[in-house]
VEXKE-6386 format. One line per 5 residues: number of its first residue (from 1); for each residue x, y, z of N, C-alpha, C, O. Coordinates in nm, 3 decimals. Layout:
N
NUM	X Y Z X Y Z X Y Z X Y Z | ...
REM end
This chain:
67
1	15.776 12.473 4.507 15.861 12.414 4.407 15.842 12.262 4.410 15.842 12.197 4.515 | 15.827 12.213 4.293 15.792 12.041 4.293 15.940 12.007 4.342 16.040 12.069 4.307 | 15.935 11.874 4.447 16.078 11.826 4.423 16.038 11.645 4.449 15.944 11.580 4.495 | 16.152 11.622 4.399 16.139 11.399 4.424 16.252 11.396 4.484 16.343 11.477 4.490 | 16.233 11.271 4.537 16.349 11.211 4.585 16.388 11.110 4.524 16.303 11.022 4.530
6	16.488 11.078 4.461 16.527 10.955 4.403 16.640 10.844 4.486 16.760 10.854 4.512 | 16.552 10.750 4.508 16.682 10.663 4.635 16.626 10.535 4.512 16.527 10.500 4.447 | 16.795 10.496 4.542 16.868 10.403 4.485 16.880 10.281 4.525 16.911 10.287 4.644 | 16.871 10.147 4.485 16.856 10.001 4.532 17.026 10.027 4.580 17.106 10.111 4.540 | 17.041 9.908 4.690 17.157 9.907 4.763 17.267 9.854 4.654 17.386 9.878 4.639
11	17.188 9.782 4.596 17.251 9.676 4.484 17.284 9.764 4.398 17.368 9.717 4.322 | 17.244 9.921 4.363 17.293 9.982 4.276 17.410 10.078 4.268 17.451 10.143 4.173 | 17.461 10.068 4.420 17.558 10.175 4.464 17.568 10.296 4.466 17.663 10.347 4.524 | 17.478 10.368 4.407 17.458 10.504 4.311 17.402 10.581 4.447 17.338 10.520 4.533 | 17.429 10.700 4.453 17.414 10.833 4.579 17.211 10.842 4.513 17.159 10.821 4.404
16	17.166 10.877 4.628 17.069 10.880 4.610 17.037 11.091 4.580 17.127 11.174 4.597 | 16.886 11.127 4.534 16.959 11.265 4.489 16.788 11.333 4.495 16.689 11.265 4.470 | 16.786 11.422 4.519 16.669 11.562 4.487 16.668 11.645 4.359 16.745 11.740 4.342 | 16.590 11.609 4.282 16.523 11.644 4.192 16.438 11.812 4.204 16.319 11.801 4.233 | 16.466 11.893 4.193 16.327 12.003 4.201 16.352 12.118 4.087 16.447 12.174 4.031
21	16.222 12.119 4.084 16.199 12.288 3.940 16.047 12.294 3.968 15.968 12.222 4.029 | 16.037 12.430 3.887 15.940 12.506 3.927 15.824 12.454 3.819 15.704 12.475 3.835 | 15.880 12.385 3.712 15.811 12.321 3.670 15.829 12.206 3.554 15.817 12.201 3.432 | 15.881 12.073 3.712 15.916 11.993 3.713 15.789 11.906 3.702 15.688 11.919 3.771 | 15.812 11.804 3.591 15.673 11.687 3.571 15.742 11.532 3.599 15.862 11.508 3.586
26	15.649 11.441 3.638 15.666 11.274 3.653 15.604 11.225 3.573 15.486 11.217 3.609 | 15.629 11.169 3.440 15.591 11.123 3.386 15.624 10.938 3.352 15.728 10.894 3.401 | 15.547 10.853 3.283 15.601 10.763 3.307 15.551 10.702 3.106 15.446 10.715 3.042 | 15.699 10.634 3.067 15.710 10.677 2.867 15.749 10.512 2.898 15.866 10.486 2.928 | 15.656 10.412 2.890 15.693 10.260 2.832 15.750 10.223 2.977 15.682 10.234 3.078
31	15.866 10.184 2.977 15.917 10.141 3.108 16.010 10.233 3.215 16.056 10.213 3.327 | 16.013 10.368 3.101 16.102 10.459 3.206 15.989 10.586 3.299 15.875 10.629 3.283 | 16.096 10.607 3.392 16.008 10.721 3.480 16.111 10.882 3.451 16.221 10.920 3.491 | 16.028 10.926 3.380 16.080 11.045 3.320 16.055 11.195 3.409 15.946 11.232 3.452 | 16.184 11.270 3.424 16.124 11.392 3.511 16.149 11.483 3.395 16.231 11.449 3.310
36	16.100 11.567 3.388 16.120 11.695 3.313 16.096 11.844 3.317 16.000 11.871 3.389 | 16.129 11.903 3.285 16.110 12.089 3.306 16.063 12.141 3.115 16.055 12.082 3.007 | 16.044 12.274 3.162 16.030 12.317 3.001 16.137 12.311 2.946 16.115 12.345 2.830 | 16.243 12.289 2.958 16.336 12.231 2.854 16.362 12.153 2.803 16.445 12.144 2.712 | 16.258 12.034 2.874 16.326 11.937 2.840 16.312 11.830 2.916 16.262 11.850 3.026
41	16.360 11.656 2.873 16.434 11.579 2.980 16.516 11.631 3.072 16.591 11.721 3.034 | 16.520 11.582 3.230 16.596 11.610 3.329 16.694 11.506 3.316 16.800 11.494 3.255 | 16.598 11.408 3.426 16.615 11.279 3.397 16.500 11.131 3.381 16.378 11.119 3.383 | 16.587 11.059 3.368 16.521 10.929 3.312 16.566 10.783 3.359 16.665 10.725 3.314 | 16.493 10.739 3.440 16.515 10.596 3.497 16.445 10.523 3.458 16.323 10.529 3.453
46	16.553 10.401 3.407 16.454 10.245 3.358 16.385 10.169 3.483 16.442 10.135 3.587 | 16.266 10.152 3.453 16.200 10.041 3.556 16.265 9.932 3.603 16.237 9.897 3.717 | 16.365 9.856 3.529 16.433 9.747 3.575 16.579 9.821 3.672 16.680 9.754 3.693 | 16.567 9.929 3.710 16.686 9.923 3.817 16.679 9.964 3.953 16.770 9.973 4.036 | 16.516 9.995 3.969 16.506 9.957 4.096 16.483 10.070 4.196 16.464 10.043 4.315
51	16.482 10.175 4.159 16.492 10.313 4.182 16.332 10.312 4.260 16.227 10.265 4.218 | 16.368 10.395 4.413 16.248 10.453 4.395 16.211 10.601 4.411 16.300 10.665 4.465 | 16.082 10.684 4.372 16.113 10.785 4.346 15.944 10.853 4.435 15.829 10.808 4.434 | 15.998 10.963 4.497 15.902 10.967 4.617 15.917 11.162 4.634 15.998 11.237 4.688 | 15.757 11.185 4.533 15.747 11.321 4.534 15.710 11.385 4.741 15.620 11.371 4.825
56	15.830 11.446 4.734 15.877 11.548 4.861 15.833 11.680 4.892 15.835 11.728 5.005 | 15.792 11.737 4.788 15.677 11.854 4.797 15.582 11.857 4.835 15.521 11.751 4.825 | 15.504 11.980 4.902 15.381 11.984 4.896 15.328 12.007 4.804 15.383 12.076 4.718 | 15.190 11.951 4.786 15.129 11.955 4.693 14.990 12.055 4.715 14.888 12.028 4.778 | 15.034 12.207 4.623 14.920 12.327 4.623 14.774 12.213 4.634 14.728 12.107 4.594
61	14.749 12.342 4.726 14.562 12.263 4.728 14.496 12.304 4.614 14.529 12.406 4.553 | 14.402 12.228 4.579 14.354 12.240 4.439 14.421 12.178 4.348 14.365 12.144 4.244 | 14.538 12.157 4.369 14.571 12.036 4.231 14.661 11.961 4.300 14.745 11.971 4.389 | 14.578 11.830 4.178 14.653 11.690 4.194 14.804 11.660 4.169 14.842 11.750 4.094 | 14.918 11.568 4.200 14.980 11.500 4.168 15.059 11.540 4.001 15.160 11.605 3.979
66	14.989 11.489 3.928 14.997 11.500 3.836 15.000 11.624 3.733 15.079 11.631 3.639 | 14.900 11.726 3.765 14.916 11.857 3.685 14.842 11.990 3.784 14.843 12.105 3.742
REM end
């Protein structure tokens, strides 16, 4: 199962949180970092707040990162 971790600038106060689906994508749309499933947007963080986001899964052999 893909999962991220999303941790939060101190400055932002916000609980930091795990992200996972079975088919969960990282995408990145202008300045935001977009997660998504076949439904849809999950979620969506603007580049200016600082977030960082740190895929926690293993990653199947034979494919990359990305797809």
């Amino acid at each position: 199962m893909t999962a991220y971790l999303i941790v939060h600038s101190r400055e932002q106060r916000k609980d930091d949180a795990v992200i996972q689906d079975d088919n969960l994508a990282l995408t990145i749309q202008g300045s935001w970092a977009v997660l998504s499933d076949g439904d849809g947007v999950c979620l969506a963080i603007p580049s200016g707040q600082g977030a960082s986001i740190q895929r926690i899964d293993d990653i199947p052999e034979g494919r990359t990162e990305g797809g």
